[in-house]
C-alpha positions in Angstrom: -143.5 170.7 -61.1 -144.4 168.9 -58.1 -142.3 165.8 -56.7 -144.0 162.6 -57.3 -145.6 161.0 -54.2 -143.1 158.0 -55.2 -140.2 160.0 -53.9 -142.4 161.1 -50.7 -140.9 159.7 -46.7 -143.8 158.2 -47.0 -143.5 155.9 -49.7 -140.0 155.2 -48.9 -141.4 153.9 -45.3 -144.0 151.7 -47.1 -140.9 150.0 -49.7 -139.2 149.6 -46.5 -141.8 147.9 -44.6 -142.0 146.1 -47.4 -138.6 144.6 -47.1 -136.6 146.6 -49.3 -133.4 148.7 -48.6 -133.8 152.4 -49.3 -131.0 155.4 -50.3 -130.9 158.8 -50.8 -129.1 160.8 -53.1 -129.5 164.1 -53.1 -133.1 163.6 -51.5 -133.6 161.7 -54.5 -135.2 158.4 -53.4 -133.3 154.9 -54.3 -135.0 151.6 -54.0 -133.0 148.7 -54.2 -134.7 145.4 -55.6 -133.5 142.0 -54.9 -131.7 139.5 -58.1 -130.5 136.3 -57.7 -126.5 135.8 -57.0 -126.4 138.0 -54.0 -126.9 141.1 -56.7 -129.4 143.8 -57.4 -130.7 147.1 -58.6 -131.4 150.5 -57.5 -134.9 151.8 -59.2 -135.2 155.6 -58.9 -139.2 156.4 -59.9 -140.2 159.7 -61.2 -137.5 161.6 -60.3 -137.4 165.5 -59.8 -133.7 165.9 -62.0 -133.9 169.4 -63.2 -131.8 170.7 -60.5 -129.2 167.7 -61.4 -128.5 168.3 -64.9 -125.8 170.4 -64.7 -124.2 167.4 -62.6 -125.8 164.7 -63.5 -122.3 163.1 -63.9 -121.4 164.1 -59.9 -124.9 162.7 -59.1 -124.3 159.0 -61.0 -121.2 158.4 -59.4 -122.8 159.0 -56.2 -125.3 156.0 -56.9 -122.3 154.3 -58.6 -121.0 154.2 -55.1 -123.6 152.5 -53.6 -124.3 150.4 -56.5 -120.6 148.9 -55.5 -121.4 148.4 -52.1 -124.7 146.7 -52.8 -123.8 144.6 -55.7 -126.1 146.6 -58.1 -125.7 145.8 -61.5 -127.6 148.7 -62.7 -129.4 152.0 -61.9 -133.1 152.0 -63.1 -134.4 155.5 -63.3 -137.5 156.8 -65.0 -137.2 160.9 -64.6 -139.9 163.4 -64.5 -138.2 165.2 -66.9 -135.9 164.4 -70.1 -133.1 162.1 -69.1 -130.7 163.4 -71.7 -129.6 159.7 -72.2 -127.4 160.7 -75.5 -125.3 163.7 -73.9 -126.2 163.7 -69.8 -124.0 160.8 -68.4 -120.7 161.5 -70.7 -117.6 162.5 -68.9 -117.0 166.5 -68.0 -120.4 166.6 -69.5 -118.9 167.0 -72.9 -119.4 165.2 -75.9 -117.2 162.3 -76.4 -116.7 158.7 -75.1 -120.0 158.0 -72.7 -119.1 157.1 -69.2 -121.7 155.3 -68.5 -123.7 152.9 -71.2 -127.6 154.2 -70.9 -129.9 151.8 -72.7 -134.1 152.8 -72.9 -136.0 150.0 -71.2 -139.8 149.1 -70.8 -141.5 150.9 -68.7 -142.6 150.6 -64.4 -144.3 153.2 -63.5 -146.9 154.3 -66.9 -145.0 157.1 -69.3 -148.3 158.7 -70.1 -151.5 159.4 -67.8 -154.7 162.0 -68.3 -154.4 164.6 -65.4 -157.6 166.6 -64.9 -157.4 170.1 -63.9 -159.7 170.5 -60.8 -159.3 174.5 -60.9 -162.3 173.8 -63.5 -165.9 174.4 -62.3 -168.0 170.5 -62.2 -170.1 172.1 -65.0 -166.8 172.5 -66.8 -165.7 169.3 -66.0 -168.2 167.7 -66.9 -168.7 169.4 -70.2 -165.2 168.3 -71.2 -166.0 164.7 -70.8 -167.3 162.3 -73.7 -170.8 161.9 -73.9 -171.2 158.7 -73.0 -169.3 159.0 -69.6 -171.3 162.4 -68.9 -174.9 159.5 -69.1 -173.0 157.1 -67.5 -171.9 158.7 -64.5 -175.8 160.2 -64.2 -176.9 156.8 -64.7 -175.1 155.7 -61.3 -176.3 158.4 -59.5 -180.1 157.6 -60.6 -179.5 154.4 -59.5 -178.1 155.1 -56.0 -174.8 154.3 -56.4 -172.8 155.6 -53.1 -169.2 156.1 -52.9 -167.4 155.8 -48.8 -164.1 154.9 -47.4 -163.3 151.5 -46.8 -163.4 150.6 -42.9 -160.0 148.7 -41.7 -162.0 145.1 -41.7 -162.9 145.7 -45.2 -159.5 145.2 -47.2 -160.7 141.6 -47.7 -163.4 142.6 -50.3 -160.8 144.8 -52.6 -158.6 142.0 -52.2 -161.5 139.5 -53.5 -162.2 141.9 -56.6 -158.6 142.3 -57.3 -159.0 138.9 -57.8 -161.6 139.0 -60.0 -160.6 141.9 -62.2 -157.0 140.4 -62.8 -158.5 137.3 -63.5 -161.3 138.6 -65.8 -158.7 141.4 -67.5 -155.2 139.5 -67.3 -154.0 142.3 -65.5 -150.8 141.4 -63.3 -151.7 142.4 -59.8 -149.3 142.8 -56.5 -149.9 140.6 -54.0 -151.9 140.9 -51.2 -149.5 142.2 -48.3 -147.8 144.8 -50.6 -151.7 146.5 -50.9 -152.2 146.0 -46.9 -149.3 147.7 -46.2 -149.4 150.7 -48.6 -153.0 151.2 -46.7 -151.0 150.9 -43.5 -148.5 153.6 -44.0 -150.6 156.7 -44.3 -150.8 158.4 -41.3 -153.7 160.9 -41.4 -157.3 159.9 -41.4 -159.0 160.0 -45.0 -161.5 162.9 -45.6 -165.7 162.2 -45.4 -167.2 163.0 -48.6 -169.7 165.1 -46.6 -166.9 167.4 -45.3 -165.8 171.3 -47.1 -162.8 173.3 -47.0 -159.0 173.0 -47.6 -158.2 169.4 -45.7 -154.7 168.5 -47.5 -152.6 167.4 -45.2 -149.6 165.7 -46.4 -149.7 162.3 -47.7 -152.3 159.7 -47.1 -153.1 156.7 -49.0 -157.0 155.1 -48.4 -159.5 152.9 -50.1 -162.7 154.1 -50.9 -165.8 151.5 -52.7 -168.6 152.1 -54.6 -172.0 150.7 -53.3 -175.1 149.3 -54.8 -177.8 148.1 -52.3 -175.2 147.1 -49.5 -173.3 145.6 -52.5 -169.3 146.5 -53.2 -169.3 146.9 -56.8 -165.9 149.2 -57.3 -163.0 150.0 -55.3 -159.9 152.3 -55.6 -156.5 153.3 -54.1 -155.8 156.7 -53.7 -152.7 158.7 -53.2 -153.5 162.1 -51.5 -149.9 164.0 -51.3 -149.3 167.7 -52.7 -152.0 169.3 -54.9 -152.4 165.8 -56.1 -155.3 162.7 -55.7 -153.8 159.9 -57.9 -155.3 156.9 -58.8 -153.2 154.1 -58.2 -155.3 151.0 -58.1 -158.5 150.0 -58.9 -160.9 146.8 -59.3 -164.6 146.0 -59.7 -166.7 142.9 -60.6 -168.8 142.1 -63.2 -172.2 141.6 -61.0 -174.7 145.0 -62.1 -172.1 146.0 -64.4 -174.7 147.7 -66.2 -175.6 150.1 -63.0 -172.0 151.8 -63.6 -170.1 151.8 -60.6 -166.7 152.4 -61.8 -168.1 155.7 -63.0 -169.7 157.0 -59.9 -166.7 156.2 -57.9 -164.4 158.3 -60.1 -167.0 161.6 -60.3 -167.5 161.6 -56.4 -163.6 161.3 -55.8 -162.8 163.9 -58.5 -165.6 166.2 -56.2 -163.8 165.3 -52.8 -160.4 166.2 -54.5 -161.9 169.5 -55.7 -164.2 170.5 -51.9 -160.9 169.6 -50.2 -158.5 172.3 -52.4 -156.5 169.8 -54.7 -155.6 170.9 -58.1 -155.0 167.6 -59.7 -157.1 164.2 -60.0 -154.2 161.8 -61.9 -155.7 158.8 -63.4 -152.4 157.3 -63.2 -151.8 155.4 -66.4 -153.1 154.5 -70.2 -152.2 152.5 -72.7 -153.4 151.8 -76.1 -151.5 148.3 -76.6 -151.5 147.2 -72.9 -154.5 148.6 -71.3 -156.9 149.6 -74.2 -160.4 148.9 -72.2 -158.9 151.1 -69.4 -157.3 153.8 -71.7 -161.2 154.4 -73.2 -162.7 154.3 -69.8 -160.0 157.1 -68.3 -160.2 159.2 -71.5 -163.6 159.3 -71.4 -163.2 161.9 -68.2 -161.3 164.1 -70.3 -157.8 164.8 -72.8 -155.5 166.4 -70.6 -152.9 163.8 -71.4 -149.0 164.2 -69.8 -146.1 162.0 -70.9 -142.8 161.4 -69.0 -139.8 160.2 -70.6 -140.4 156.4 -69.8 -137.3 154.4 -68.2 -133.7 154.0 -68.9 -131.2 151.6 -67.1 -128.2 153.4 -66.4 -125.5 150.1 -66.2 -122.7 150.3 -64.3 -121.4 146.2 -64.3 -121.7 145.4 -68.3 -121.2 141.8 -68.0 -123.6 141.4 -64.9 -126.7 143.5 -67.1 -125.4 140.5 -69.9 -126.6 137.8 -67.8 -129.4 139.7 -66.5 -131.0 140.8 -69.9 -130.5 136.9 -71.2 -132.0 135.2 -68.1 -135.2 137.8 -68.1 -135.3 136.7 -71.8 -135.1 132.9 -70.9 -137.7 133.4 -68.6 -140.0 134.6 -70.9 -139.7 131.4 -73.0 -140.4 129.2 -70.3 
């Protein structure tokens, strides 16, 4: 299994730039977030932990150790793999009296995302899509839909149909500087549509927008790391929603990833409950479904993760 872009240098320069504290342990990435009372938390996403189950106990009290320093109440880790949360964090590694109390948490990062397997002809992957996604994506094209990278001065319009999809769909968005500065990490330049060959070359993050008539009517994030292109953000606007934009953007970035020798194209995220609009749209593309374990908080300061757990809960109310 590959390791996650989220525990790439890369993405640890872009949390820092964002103003957080990063650690290592075990080149396992560590990002501490802020709570109020001078403590905190160390969130580990998508962790590569098979090589650390045989000490995951030697590997907690490593982060236990800079937990104390920090004033982190609790370790926040949602692993690749199976966590092991009833047997992995008990002393010796034996059964027995747990040495640290490991409690299963919402999730951060989604559990469960539709990975397509770009190994597969475009005949077969379009065959392997639903019917209606197959029309709609020829639709776009008929209709002279274009797909390009965003230019630097362009960030504005993604961040005005953010604004609009969030508001339209409820979705939660980040705010603005925590987008521009993901964009400005990546340090290779993004890949034309127009050009062929193997082109992966380590990590970048761009923006890319689909076009009707001079008009923006869909734009994404994409994470380029590995044999990976992930889809990490997305918006669009409800003006020619009938010419299918969304669609058009996804097919022409699923053909990039394939011309330029990646093996993946990760949709990043569906939900049923949260996201069920979304969920259709992405499974429409195709069933390859993965799921991860989901997130557990590993607490090392009971009474702190007390007051924690009842003032999220207050805040809920009010």
């Amino acid at each position: 299994m590959q390791i996650s872009f989220l525990q790439s240098k890369e993405w640890e320069k872009f949390q820092q730039n964002a103003g957080l504290k990063t650690f290592r342990v075990s080149d396992v990435l560590l990002i501490e977030k802020p709570l109020p009372f001078g403590k905190s938390y160390l969130y580990c996403p998508r962790a590569d932990i098979r090589y650390l189950i045989l000490n995951i106990n030697q590997f907690i009290k490593k982060i236990k150790d800079i937990a104390r320093q920090e004033k982190s109440i609790f370790l926040r880790i949602e692993p690749a793999q199976a966590f092991l949360p009833d047997c992995a964090v008990r002393r010796g590694g034996k059964a027995g009296k747990p040495t640290y109390q490991v409690k299963k948490v919402n999730d951060v990062q989604p559990s469960k995302t539709i990975i397509l397997d770009l190994k597969k002809s475009e005949e077969e992957l379009l065959s392997a899509m639903h019917p209606k996604t197959r029309y709609n994506i020829r639709l776009a094209e008929k209709k002279g839909v274009t797909v390009r990278e965003a230019g630097a001065a362009e960030f504005e319009i993604f961040w005005n149909l953010m604004q609009e999809t969030t508001g339209r769909d409820g979705f939660r968005a980040h705010g603005k500087e925590y987008y521009r500065k993901m964009l400005e990490v990546s340090p290779h330049p993004a890949p034309p549509l127009i050009r062929g060959g193997n082109e992966r070359e380590g990590y970048k993050v761009k923006l890319y927008f689909a076009e009707y008539k001079d008009e923006i009517l869909a734009a994404g994030i994409f994470v380029f790391y590995g044999d990976t292109v992930t889809y990490l953000h997305g918006a669009s606007t409800h003006e020619h929603k009938e010419i299918m934009a969304p669609y058009a953007l996804h097919w022409q970035m699923i053909k990039l990833a394939k011309k330029l020798g990646y093996a993946k194209y990760d949709f990043y995220g569906i939900d049923e409950q949260k996201w069920p609009g979304v969920t259709r749209f992405k499974r429409g593309f195709g069933s390859s479904e993965v799921d991860y374990p989901g997130c557990y908080d590993v607490i090392f300061d009971k009474r702190w993760y007390v007051v924690y757990k009842l003032s999220r809960g207050l805040r809920r109310i009010f």
